[in-house]
BALOBA-1460 file (C-alpha; in Angstrom, 3 decimals):
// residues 107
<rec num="1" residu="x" x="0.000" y="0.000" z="0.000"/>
<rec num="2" residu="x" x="1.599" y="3.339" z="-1.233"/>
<rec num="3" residu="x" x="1.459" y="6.007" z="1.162"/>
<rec num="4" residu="x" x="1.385" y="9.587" z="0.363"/>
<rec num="5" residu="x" x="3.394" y="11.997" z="2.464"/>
<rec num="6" residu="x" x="1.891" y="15.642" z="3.224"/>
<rec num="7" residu="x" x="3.330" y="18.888" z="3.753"/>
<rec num="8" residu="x" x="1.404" y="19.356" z="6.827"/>
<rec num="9" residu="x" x="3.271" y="20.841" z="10.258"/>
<rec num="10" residu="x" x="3.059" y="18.921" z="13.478"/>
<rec num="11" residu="x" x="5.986" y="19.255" z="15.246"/>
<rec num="12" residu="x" x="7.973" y="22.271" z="15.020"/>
<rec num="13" residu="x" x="10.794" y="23.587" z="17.061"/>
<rec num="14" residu="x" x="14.126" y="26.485" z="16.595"/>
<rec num="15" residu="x" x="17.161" y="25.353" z="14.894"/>
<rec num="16" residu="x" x="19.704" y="24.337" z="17.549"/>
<rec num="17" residu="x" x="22.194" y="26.768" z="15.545"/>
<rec num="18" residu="x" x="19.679" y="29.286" z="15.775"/>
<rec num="19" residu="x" x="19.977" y="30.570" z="12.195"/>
<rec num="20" residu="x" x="18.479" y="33.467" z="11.212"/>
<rec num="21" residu="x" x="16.193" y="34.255" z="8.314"/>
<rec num="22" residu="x" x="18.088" y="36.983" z="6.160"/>
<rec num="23" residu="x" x="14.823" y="38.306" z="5.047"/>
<rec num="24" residu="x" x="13.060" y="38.795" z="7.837"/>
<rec num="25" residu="x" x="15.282" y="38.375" z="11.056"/>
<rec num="26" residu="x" x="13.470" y="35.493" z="12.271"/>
<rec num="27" residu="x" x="14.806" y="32.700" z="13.686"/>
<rec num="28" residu="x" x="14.556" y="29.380" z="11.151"/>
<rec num="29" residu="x" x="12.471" y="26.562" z="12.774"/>
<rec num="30" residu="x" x="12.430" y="22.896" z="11.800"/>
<rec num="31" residu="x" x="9.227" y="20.721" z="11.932"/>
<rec num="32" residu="x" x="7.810" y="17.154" z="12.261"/>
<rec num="33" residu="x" x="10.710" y="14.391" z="12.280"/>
<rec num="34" residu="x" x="13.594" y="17.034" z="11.776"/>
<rec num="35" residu="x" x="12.555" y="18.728" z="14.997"/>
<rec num="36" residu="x" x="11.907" y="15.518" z="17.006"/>
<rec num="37" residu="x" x="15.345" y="14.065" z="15.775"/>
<rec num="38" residu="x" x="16.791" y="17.589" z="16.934"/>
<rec num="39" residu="x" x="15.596" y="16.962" z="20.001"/>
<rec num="40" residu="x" x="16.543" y="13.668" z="20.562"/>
<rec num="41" residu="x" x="19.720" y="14.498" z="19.965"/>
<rec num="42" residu="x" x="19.973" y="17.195" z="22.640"/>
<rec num="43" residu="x" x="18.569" y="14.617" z="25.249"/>
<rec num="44" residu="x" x="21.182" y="12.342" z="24.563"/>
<rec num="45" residu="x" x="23.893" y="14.879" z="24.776"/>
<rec num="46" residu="x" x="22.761" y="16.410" z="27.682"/>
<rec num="47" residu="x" x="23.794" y="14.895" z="31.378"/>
<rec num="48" residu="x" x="21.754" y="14.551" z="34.295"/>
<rec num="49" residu="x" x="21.633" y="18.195" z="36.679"/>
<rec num="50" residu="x" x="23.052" y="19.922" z="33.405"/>
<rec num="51" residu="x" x="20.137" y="21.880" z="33.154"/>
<rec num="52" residu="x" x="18.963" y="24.375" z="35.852"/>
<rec num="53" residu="x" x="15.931" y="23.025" z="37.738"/>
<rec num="54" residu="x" x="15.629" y="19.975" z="35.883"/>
<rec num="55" residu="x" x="18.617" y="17.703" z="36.797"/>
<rec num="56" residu="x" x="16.322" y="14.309" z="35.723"/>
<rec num="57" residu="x" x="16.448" y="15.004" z="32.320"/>
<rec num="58" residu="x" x="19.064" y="14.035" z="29.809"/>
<rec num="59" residu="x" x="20.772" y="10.756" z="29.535"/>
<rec num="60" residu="x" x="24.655" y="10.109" z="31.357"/>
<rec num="61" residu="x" x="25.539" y="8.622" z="28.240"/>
<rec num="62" residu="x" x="28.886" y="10.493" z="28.157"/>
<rec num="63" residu="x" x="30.048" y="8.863" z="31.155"/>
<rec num="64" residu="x" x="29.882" y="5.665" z="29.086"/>
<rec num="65" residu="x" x="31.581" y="6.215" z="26.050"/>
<rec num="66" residu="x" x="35.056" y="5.808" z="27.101"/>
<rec num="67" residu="x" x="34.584" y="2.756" z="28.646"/>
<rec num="68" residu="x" x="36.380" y="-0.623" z="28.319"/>
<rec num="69" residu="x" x="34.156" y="-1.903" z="24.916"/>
<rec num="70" residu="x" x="32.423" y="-4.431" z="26.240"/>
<rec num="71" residu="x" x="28.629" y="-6.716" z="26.456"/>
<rec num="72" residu="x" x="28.150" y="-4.823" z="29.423"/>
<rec num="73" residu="x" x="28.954" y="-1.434" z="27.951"/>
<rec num="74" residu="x" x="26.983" y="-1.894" z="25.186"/>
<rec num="75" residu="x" x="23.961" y="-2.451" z="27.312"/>
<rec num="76" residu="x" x="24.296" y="0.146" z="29.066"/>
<rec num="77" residu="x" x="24.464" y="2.414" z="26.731"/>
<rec num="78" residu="x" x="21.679" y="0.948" z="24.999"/>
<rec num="79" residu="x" x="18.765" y="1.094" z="28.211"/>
<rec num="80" residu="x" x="20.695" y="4.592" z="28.995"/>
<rec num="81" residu="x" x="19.256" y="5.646" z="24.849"/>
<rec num="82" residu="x" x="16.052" y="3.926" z="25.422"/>
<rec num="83" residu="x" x="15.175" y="4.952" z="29.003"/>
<rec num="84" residu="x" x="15.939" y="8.798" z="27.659"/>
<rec num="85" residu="x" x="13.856" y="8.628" z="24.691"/>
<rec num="86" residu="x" x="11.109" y="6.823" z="26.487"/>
<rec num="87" residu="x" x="10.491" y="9.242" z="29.615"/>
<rec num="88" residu="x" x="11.238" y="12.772" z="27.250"/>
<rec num="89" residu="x" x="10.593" y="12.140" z="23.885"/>
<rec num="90" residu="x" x="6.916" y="11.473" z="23.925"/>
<rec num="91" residu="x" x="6.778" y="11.583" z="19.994"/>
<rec num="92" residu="x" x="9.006" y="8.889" z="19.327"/>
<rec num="93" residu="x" x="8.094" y="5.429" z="18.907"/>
<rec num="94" residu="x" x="11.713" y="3.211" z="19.728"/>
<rec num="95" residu="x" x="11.922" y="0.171" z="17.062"/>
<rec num="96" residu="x" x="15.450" y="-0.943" z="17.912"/>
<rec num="97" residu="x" x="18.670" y="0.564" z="19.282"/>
<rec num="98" residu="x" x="21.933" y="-0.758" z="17.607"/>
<rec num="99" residu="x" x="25.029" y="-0.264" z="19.488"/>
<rec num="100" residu="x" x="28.537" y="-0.799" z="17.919"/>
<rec num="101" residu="x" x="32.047" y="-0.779" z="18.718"/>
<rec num="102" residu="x" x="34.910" y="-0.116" z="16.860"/>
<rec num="103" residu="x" x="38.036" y="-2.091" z="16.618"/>
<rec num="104" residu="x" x="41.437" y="0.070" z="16.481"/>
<rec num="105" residu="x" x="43.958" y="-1.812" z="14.907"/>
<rec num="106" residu="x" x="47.347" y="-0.068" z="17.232"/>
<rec num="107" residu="x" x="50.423" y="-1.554" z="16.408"/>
């Protein structure tokens, strides 16, 4: 079944730059899946009591990513992005979270 996709608004949100509009000096906003990946993003960059009178929200993901690469790790990290998204990010619906390592080669 073919869908058809609409032009219609339902999310919208500032640019994290915060660019301005040369025209008019507004500030450019992004909308539906742009703005909730935007601000997905900022969750998951953002550690716990990082922002002022809400120290619950954001993910300690950082914390994690210099760890020893490992099962355990991996999990982590994995809950840490789907507890975030799950309690703050209302308009999301998680499918899967994939987390991979890297092997460096240091000879």
């Amino acid at each position: 079944m073919a869908t058809t996709r609409t032009s219609q608004i339902f999310y919208s949100d500032l640019r994290s730059d915060l660019a301005v509009n040369p025209a008019n000096d507004d500030v450019l906003t992004i909308t539906n899946e742009a703005a909730i990946e935007q601000s997905i993003k900022n969750l998951l960059q953002t550690n716990f009591y990082e922002r002022v009178m809400k120290p619950n929200i954001g993910s300690n993901i950082k914390s994690l990513l210099f760890e020893l690469a490992s099962p355990h790790t991996s999990y982590n990290i994995k809950e840490a992005v789907k507890e975030t998204i799950e309690n703050f990010e209302p308009r999301a619906d998680i499918i899967d979270v994939l987390v991979e390592t890297m092997k460096i080669d240091i000879r």
